[in-house]
C-alpha positions, 0 to 999 in steps of 0.5 A: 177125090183129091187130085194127085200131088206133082213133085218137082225138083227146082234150080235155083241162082243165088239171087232167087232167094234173100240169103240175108232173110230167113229163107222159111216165108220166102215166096220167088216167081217164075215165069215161062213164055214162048221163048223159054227154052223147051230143055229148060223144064216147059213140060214141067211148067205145064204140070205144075199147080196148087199144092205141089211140093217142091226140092230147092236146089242152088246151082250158084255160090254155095252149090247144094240142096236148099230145101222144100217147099210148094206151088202157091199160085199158077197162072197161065197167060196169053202166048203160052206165058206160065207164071208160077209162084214158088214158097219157101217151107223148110231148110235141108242140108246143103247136100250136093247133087254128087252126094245124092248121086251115090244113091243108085235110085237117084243116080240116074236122075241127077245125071238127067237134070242138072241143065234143066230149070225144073224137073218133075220128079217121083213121090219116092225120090222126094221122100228119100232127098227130103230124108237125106237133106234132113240128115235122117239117112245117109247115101249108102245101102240105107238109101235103097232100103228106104227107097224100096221101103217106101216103094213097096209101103206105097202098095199097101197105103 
C-alpha cells in the first residue's frame, strides 16, 4: 500500500528561485535546526518526505502564487537539523493570498499562515489553489462548488 501523499503550502523570497531561469527544473533547499523557529513550520518540517506535493508562494517582490511542485530528498541530521529539497514543476498565476481569501474554504487558512515557512495544508485546498492559479476557476460561488465537489467525489474514490 502506498503511503498517503502530505501537502505543504511553502513561502518562499525572491532569491530562493533564479527568476532569470525558467522556474520549471528548479530544485532550492531548506534546512531546519535546532534553532528554527517553532512558529515558522518545524512540525511541517517534520511531515515532510518523498513525493509530497507542494504550493509556492512569494512573500517578496511581486508578491503572489508561483507554482507547484514536490519534496525531492528529505534528510535528517544530528540536532534536529531537517534538510528538505524542494522541485520546482509547474508555473500558476501570480494569484495573491487576498484573492484566494475570497474563497470561504480557504479564508481561514490564509489568515493562519502568512507568517509561517510552511504549512501543511488538505488535498481539497491544494486542488482547489492549483485550479485557481490555473486559471480553471474563479474565487467566487464556483470555488465552494468545487471544494464541495472534490470533498464529497473524495468518498467515493
Amino acid at each position: 500500500m502506498a503511503e498517503e501523499v502530505n501537502y505543504f503550502w511553502l513561502n518562499c523570497g525572491y532569491t530562493r528561485w533564479n527568476h532569470n531561469e525558467p522556474l520549471v527544473g528548479q530544485t532550492t533547499l531548506f534546512e531546519s535546526g535546532a534553532q528554527f523557529n517553532p512558529t515558522q513550520g518545524f512540525r511541517a518540517f517534520k511531515k515532510a518526505k518523498i513525493g509530497d506535493q507542494v504550493i509556492f508562494y512569494q512573500v517578496q517582490t511581486d508578491t503572489g502564487l508561483l507554482g507547484i511542485g514536490e519534496i525531492i530528498s528529505v534528510q535528517t541530521g544530528a540536532q534536529n537539523k531537517i534538510r528538505v529539497e524542494f522541485k520546482f514543476n509547474e508555473e500558476l498565476n501570480p494569484l495573491t493570498t487576498d484573492y484566494l481569501k475570497r474563497s470561504e474554504v480557504l479564508d481561514y487558512r490564509m489568515n493562519n499562515m502568512r507568517e509561517t515557512l510552511i504549512n501543511q495544508i488538505t488535498k481539497e485546498e491544494f486542488q482547489l489553489i492549483v485550479e485557481l492559479g490555473k486559471g480553471n476557476i474563479q474565487a467566487g460561488k464556483q470555488v465552494y462548488k468545487f471544494a464541495l465537489w472534490t470533498t464529497v467525489s473524495g468518498f467515493f474514490a
